[in-house]
C-alpha positions in Angstrom: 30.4 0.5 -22.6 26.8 -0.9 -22.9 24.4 0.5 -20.8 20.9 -1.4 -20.4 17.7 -0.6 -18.8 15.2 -3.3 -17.7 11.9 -3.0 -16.8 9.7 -5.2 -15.0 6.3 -4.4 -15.5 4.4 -5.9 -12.6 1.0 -5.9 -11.6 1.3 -4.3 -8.9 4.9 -2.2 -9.1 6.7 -1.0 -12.3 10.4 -1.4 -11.7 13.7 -0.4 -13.3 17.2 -0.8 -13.2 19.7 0.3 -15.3 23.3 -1.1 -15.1 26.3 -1.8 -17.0 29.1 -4.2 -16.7 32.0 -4.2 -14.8 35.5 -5.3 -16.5 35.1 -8.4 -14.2 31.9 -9.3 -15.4 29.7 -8.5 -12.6 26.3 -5.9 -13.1 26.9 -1.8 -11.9 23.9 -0.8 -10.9 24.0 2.7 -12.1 20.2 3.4 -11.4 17.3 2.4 -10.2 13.4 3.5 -9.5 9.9 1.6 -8.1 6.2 2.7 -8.4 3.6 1.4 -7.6 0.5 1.9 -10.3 -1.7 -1.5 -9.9 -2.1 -2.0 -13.5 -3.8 -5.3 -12.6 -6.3 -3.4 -10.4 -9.9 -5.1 -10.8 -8.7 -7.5 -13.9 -9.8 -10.8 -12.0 -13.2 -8.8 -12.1 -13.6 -7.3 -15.0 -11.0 -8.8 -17.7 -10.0 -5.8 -18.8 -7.7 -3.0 -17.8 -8.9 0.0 -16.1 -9.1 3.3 -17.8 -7.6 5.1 -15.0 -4.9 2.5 -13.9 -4.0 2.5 -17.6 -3.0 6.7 -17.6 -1.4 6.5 -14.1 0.5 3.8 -15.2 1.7 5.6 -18.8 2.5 8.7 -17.3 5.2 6.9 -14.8 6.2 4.7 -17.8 7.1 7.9 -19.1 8.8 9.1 -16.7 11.4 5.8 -16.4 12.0 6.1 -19.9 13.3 9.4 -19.4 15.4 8.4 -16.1 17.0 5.7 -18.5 18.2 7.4 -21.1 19.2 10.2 -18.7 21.1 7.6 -17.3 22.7 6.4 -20.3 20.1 3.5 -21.3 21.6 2.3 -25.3 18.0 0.2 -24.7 15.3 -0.3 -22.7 14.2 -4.0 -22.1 11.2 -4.4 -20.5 8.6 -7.2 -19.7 5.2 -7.5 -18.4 3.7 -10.0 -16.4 0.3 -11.3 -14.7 -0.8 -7.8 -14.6 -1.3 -8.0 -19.0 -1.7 -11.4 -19.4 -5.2 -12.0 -20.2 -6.6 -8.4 -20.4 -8.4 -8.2 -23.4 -7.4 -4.5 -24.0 -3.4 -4.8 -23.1 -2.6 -5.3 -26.9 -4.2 -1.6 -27.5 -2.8 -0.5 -24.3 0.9 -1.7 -25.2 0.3 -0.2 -28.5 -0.1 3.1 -26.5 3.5 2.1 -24.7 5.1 2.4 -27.4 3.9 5.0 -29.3 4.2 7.4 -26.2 7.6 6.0 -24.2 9.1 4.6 -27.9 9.6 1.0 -25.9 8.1 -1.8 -26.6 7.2 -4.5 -23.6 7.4 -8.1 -23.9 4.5 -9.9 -22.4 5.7 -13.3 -20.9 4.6 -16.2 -19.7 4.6 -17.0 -15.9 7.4 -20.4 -16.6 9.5 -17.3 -18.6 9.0 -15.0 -15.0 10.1 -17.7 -12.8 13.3 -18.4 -14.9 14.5 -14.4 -14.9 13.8 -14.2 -11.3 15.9 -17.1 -10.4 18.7 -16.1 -12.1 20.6 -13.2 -10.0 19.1 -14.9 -6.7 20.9 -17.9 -7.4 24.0 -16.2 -7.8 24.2 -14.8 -4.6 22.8 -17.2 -2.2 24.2 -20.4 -3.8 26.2 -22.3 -5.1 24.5 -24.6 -3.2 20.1 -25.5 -4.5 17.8 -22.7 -4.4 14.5 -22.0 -4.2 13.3 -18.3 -6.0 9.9 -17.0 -5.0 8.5 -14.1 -6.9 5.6 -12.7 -5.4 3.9 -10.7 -7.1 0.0 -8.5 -7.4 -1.8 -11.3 -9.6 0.7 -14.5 -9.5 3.2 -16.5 -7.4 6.6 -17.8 -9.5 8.6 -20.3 -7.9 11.9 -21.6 -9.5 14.5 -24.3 -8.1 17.9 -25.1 -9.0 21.9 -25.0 -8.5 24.1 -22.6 -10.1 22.3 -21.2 -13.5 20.6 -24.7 -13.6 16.3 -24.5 -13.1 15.9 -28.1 -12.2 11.7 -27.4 -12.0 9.6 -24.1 -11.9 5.8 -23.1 -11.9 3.5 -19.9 -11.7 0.9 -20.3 -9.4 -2.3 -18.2 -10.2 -2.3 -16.0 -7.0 -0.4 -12.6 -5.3 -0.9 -10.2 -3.2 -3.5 -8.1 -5.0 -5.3 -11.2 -6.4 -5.8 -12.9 -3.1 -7.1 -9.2 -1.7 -9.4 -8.8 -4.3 -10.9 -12.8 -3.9 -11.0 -13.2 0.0 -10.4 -10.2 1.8 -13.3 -7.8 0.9 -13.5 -5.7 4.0 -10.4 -3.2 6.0 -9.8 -4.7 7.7 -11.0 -7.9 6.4 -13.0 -10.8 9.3 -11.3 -13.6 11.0 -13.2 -15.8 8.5 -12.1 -14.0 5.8 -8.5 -14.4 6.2 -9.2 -18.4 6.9 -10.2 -18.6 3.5 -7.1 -16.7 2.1 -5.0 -18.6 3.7 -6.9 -21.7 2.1 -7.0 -20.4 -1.4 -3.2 -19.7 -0.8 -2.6 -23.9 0.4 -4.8 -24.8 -2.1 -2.6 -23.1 -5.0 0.4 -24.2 -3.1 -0.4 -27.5 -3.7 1.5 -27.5 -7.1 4.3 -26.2 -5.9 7.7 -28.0 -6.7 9.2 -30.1 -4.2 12.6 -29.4 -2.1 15.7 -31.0 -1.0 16.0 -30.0 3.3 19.6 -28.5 2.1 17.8 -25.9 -0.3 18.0 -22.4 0.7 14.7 -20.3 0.3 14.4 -16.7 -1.2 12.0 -14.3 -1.4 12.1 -11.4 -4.5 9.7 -8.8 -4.5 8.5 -5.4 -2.6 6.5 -7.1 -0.4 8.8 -9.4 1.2 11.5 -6.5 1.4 8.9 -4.4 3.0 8.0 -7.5 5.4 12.3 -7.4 6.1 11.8 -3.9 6.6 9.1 -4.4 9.4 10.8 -7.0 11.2 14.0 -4.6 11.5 12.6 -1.6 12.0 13.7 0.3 8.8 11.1 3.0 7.4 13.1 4.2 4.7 13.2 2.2 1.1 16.8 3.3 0.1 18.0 1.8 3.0 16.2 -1.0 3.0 17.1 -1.8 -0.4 21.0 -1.3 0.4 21.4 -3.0 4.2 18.4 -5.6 3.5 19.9 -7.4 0.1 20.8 -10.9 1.6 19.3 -10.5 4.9 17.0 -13.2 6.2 13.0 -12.7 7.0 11.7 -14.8 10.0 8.0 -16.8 10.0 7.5 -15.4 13.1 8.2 -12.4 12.4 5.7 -12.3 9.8 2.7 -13.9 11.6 3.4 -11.3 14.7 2.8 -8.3 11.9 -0.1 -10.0 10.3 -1.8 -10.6 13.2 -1.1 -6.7 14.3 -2.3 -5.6 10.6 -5.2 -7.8 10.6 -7.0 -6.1 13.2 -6.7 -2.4 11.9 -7.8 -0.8 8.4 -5.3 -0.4 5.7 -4.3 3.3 6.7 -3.2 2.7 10.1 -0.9 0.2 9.2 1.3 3.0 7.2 2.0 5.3 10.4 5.0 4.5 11.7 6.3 1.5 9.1 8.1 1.5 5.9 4.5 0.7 4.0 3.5 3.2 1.7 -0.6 3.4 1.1 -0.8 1.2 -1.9 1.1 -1.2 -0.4 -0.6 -1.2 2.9 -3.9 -2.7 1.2 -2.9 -5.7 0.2 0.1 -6.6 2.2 -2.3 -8.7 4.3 -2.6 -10.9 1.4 1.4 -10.6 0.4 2.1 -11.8 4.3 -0.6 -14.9 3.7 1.6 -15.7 0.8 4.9 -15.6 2.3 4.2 -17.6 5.4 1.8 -20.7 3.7 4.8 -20.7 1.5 7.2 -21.2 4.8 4.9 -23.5 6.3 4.1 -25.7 3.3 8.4 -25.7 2.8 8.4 -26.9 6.4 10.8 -23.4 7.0 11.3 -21.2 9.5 12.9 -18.1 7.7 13.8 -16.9 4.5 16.6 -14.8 2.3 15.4 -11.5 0.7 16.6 -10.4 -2.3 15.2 -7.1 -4.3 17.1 -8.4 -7.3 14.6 -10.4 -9.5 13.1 -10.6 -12.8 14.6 -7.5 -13.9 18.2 -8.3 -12.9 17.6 -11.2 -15.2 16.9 -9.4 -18.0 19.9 -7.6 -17.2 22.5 -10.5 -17.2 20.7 -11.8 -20.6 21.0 -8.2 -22.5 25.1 -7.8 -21.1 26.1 -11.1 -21.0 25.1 -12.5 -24.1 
């Protein structure tokens, strides 16, 4: 039985899963692990990749590998994302990869992000059109189709990290401040593909599973990650919690929620993202899904 591993490399969050398949074709998730390392920290800034981002990033890299195999990983396919494209040092750093984890990573292109994070979401919310939002640290993917058909995509050059590092420059950032977000976020928005009314609307990524994890109360990621798959995230819901976060710095917003510190500091931003995307789709609520770009790499690598 083939047993993959796939890594998404994010700018914010390294992810892996590692799955098989079943006789009847679907994926068995046999393992999987998140981290967040902020490879992408400062890049807007400086164009480069920090030295310290770069070891606490290598070291968990590392570590997945290891879980993989341990888990039975015949290969590890892994890409990376906004969080390498552009850094004038991520050629030297990915040489580093793979001469200490002995895997290489694909850097791809944002069109290339938006088609693997469409794939497994479309699956499971269709069969009728969907619309696949990856949001991530340093850019926005947005796919739409039917069935395994991507009838238009794009990669809009802002996430949650990106917009934090831009606009919101104090912690808790000013009332003017988050104006300004929210009109960098319209701004990008405005090359967003268009929508049919009958078009379901998905969020993939930690941040808006952590945002479904606010709205129901659940502190605990395992559990969020096995009752929230599917569940639907409401636009009020959203503004109440960003207008609670917005008022308080980054480390009270971590007591008592399901946000851990490195996620707490830009989820201001992440919330921005998710609810000018509602508003500019004319919507009121949107499906959650944990199971992006990786899960894409996944059906590719077993179901050639």
């Amino acid at each position: 039985m083939k047993v993959v591993a796939a890594l998404d490399f994010g700018s914010n969050t390294l992810k892996l899963t590692v799955a098989s398949l079943t006789p009847a074709g679907a994926l068995e998730v046999r393992f999987e692990d998140a981290v967040i390392t902020r490879i992408g920290e400062g890049l807007d800034k400086n164009g480069y990749l920090l030295d310290a981002a770069m070891e606490r990033t290598l070291v968990e890299l590392a570590r997945l590998a290891d879980l993989a195999r341990a888990h039975g990983a015949h290969e590890i396919a892994a890409v990376g994302t906004a969080g390498l494209r552009g850094a004038s040092n991520a050629e030297a750093f990915l040489a580093r990869v793979k001469a200490e984890t002995g895997f290489e990573v694909e850097v791809i292109h944002g069109l290339r992000e938006a088609e693997l994070a469409f794939a497994a979401p479309s699956i499971a919310f269709g069969p009728g059109p969907v619309a696949v939002m990856d949001l991530g640290g340093r850019s926005t993917e947005l796919a739409v189709g039917q069935g395994p058909r991507i009838t238009a995509r794009t990669s809009l050059e802002i996430g949650s990290v990106r917009l934090t590092e831009r606009a919101l420059l104090s912690d808790p950032p000013s009332p003017e401040m988050l104006e300004r977000a929210r009109a960098l976020v319209r701004e990008a928005l405005a090359a967003r593909p268009s929508l049919t009314p009958d078009t379901t609307l998905v969020g993939v990524s930690g941040t808006v599973q952590a945002l479904l994890g606010l709205e129901l109360g659940i502190h605990d990621a395992a559990r969020l990650a096995d009752e929230g798959e599917g569940r639907t995230l409401h636009r009020a819901s959203v503004e109440e919690w960003l207008q609670r976060f917005a008022i308080v710095p980054a480390a009270d917003r971590v007591r008592g929620t399901i946000l851990p510190p490195l996620r707490a500091d830009v989820i201001l931003g992440g919330m921005i993202i998710v609810l000018e995307t509602m508003a500019a789709y004319g919507r009121d609520e949107m499906g959650v899904s944990g199971r992006g770009v990786r899960y894409g790499l996944l059906l590719e690598r077993l179901r050639p």
